[in-house]
C-alpha positions in Angstrom: 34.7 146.9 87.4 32.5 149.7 87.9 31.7 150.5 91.5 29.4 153.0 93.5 29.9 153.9 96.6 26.6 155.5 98.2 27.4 157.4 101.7 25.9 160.6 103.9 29.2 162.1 103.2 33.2 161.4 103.9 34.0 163.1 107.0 35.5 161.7 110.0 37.0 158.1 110.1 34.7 157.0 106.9 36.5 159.7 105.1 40.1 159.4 106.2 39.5 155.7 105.5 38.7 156.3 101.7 40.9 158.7 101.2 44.0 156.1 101.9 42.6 153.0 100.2 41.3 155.6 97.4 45.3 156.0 97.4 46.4 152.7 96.7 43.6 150.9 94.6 44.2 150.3 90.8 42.8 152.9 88.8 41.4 150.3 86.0 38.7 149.9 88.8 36.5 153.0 88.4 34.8 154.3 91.1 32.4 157.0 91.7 31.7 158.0 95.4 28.0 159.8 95.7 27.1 161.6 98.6 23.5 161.8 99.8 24.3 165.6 101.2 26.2 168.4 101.0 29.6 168.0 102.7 30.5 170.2 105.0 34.0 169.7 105.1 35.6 168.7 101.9 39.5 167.5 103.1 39.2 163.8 102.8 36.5 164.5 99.2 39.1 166.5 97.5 41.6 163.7 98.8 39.8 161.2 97.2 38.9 163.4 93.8 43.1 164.0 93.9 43.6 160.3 93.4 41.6 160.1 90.0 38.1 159.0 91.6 35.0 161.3 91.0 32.8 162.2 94.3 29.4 163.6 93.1 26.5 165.0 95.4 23.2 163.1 95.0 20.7 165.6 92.6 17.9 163.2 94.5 16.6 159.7 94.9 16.3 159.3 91.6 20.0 160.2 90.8 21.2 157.3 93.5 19.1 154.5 91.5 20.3 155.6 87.9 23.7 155.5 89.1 23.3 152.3 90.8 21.5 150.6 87.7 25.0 151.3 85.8 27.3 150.1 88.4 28.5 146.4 88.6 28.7 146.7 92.5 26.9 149.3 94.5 28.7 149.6 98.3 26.7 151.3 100.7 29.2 153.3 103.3 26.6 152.1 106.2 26.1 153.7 109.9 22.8 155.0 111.3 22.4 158.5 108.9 18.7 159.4 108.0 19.3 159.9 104.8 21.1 156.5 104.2 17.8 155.2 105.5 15.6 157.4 103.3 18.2 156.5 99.9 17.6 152.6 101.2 14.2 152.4 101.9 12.7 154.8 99.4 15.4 154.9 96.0 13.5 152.6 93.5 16.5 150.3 93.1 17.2 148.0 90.1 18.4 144.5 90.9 22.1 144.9 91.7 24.8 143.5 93.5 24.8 145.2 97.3 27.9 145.7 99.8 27.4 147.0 102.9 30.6 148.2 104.9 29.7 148.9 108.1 31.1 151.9 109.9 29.5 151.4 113.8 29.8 148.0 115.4 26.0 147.4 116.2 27.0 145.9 119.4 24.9 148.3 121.5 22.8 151.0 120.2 22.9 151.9 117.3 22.3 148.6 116.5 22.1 147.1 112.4 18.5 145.6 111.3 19.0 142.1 111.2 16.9 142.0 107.8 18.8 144.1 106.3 22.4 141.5 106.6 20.2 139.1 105.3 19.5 141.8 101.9 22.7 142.7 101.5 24.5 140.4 98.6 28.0 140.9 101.5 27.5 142.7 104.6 31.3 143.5 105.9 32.3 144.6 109.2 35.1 146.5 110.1 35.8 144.7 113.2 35.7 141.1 113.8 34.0 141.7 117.5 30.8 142.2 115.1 30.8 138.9 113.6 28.6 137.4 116.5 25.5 139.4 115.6 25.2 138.5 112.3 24.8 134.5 112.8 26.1 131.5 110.3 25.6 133.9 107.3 27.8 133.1 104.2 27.6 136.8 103.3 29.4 138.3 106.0 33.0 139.7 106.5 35.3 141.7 107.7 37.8 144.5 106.4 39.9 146.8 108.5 39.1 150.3 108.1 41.5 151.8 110.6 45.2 152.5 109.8 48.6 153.6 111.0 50.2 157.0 110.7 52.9 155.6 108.1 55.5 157.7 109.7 58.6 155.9 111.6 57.2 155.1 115.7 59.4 156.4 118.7 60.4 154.3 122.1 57.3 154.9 124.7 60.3 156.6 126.6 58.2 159.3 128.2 55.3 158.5 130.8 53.8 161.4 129.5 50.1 160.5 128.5 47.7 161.1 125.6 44.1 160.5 124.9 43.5 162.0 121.0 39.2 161.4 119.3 36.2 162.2 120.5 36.2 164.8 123.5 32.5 163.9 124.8 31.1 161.6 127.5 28.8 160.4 124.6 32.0 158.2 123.8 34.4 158.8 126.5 34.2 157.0 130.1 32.8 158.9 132.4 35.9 158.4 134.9 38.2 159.4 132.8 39.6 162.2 134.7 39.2 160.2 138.3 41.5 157.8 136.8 44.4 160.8 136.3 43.5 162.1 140.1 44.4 158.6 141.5 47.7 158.2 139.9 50.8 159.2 141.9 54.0 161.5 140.7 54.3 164.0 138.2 51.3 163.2 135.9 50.7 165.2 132.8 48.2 164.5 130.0 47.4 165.8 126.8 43.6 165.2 125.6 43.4 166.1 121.8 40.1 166.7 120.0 37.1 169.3 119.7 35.6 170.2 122.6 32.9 172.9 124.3 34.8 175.0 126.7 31.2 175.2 128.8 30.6 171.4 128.2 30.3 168.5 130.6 34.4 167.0 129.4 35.4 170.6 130.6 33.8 171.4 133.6 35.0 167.2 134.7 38.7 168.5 134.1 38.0 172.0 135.9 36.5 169.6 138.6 39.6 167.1 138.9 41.4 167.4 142.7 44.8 168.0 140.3 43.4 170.0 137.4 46.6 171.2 136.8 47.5 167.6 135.6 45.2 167.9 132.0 45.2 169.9 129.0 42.4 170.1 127.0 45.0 170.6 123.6 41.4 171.0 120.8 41.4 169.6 117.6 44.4 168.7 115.6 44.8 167.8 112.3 48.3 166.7 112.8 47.9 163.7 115.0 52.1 163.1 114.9 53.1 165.4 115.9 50.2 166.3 118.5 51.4 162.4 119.9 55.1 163.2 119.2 55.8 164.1 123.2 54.0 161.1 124.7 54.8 157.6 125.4 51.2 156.4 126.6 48.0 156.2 124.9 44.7 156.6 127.6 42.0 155.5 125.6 39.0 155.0 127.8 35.5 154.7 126.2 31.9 153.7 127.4 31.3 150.1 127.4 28.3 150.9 125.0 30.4 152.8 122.7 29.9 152.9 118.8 33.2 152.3 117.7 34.9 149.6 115.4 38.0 150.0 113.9 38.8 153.2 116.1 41.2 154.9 114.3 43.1 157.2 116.5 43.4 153.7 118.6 45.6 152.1 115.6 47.6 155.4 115.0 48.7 155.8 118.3 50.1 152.7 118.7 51.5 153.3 115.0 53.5 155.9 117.2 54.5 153.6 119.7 52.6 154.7 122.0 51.4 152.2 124.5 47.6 151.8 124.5 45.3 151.5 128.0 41.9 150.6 127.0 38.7 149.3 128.5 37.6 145.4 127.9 35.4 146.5 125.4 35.0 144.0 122.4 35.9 146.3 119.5 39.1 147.6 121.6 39.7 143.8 122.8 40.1 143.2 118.3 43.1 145.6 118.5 44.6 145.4 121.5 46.0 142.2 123.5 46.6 142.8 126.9 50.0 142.1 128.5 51.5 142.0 124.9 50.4 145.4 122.7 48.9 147.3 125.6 47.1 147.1 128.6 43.1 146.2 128.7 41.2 147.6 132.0 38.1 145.9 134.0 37.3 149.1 135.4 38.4 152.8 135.7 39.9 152.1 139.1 42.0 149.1 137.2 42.7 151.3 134.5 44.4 153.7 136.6 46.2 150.8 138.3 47.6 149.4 135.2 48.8 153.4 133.8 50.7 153.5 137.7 52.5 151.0 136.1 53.6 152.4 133.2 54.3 155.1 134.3 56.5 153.5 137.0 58.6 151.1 134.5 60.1 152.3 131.6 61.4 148.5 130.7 57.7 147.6 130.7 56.6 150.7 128.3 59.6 150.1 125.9 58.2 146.3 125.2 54.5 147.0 124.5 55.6 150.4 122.5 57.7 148.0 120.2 54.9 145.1 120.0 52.1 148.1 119.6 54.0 149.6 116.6 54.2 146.0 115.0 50.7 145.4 115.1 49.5 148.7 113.8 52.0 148.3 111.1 49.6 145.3 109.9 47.3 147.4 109.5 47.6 149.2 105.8 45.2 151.0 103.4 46.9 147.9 100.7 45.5 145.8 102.9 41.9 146.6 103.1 42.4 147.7 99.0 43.2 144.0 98.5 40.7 142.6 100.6 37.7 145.1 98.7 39.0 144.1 95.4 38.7 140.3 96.0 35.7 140.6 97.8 33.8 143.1 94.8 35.8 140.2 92.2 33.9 137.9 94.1 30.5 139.4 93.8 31.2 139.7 89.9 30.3 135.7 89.8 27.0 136.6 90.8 23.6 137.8 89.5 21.7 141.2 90.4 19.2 140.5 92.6 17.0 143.2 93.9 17.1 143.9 97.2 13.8 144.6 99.7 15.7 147.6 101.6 12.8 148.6 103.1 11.2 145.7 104.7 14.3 145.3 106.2 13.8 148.4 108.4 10.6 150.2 107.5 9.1 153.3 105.4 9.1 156.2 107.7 11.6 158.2 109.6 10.1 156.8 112.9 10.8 152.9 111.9 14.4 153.4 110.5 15.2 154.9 113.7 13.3 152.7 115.7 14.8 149.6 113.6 18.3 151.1 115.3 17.4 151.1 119.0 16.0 147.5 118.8 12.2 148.4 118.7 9.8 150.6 119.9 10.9 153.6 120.9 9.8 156.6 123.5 11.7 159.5 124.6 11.1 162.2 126.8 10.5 165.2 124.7 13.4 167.4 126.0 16.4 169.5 124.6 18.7 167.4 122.5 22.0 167.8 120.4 21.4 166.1 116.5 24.4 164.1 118.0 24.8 161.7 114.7 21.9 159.1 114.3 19.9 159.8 117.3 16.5 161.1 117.0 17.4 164.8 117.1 19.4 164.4 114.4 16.4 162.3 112.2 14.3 164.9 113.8 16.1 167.9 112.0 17.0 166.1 108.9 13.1 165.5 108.8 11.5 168.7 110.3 7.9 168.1 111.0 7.5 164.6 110.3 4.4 163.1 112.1 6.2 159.4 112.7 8.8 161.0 114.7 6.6 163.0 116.9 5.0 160.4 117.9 7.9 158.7 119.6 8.1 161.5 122.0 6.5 160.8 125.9 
């Protein structure tokens, strides 16, 4: 089999997720990963070249549908990028056989163009709280993309606590530090990930009645040993979050660290409450239910040992099986060419509109090209007229 894999780039979790199935797959299947831009970190890229499998920079539209033409199944590495839009909707595309693995959820904004399930030959989610929005369709599944540490997990003996991702309210709850003020004892907790010292995440901690209690650690790229000293997991996150397989989530618990998460659906797929961690209503309940951790060691040292099972289910082999059969699969079928862009439109404006769920208007006002909102369309696509237009 000959297989293309089209995607913005391999950063972040879409990266690290490639770079351990890239691992462990068969190398009679060839693969060639091509990246609509320049990467501007190349870790998990030269990972992935490492293990035997080319990663190539697209020259242009044209480049990604020659290289598609050639390849028995093309799998497009989906979440909301502009280019990824542009490549779908404006690439004059053969008839081929299409996967789409999605990396966000679609459960809240961004969401995924219901046309465009429908045009995919398989449309695979990484988390099984996604199913629901796609309907009865026979081409949908799902495949894990989020994976264990692989190292040996430690007893949740320490009631020391950890929070490890994304340092920004644009993912994080908003009462995240009110839940550490209203717990009781010696409380000290580690929060691990990039952050702006002048930035809203900061100035909350700097505004906490026990500052003292947080540490605002910065990025790792060692998440092991940056987990190595606690025993609890804090893993609070908007209700409207993004997220699907969350992988610092799964490694944590890989650790044996015991996870506290919101009731979110896409933290509800990995963690089940009372037996691999603890799932909060609120951030009041969430703070409740890290009391009680904190106060019983008996109780941390059974969901640590059930947490560490589960993520040990979890396995780049897995999800390397599960691609191969379902890429073996598509092999039984015929090339059919796909209608990308009536699926979500022809113009910068409608693929981002065809993520927010329809028209579209926002207050023209200083933004951060935060990943798929319009700021970032906006400076991938300087001066486009579509996109002014959905400004107040």
């Amino acid at each position: 089999m000959k297989i293309l894999h089209v995607t913005p780039h391999l950063g972040g979790g879409v990266g690290k997720a490639h770079a351990a199935i890239s691992a462990v797959l068969p190398k009679n299947i060839e693969r060639l990963y091509l990246l609509l831009e320049e990467p501007r970190e190349r870790r998990y890229a030269d990972a992935i070249q490492a293990s035997g499998t080319e990663v190539v920079v697209a020259r242009g539209l044209h480049h990604a549908a020659a290289l598609a033409s050639v390849a028995d199944v093309v799998q497009f590495e989906f979440w909301n990028h502009p280019r990824l839009f542009e490549c779908l909707a404006r690439a004059r595309f053969a008839p081929m056989r299409s996967v789409f693995w999605s990396h966000i959820s679609g459960l809240a904004a961004p969401l995924i163009p219901p046309g465009l399930i429908g045009e995919a030959s398989r449309f695979v989610f990484t988390t099984p709280a996604s199913r629901g929005i796609a309907g009865a369709g026979s081409n949908v599944e799902t495949i894990n993309s989020g994976f264990g540490l692989g190292v040996a997990p430690h007893a949740a003996t320490s009631p020391r606590i950890a929070y490890l991702g994304t340092v920004d309210f644009v993912k994080m709850h908003r009462g995240f530090f009110d839940a550490i003020d209203d717990l009781e004892g010696h409380i000290d907790v580690s929060v691990w990930g990039a952050f702006e010292a002048d930035g809203e995440v900061a100035a909350a901690a700097r505004a906490m009645r026990h500052p003292e209690r947080v540490t605002l650690c910065g990025a790792t790229s060692n998440p092991a040993q940056a987990l190595s000293l606690s025993g609890i997991f804090f893993y609070p996150l908007r209700e409207d979050h993004f997220g699907t397989a969350e992988n610092a989530l799964i490694e944590a618990m890989s650790l044996g660290l015991v996870p506290v998460v919101m009731r979110n659906p896409a933290e509800l797929a990995i963690v089940r409450h009372g037996e691999t961690g603890l799932a909060a209503y609120s951030i009041h309940h969430a703070a409740s239910l890290l009391q009680s951790l904190i106060d019983s060691p008996d109780l941390r040292r059974r969901l640590s040992a059930n947490a560490a099972r589960e993520a040990a289910q979890r396995t780049p082999m897995r999800s390397a099986q599960d691609l191969i059969a379902l890429w073996r699969s598509l092999m039984k079928e015929q090339p059919r060419l796909p209608q990308f862009r009536a699926a979500i439109g022809n113009t910068p404006a409608e693929w981002f509109a065809a993520t927010q769920g329809g028209a579209v208007c926002v207050p023209r006002a200083p933004e951060k090209p935060v990943k798929g909102t319009l700021a970032h369309f906006e400076s991938v696509f300087a001066g486009d007229r579509s996109l002014a237009r959905l400004h107040v």
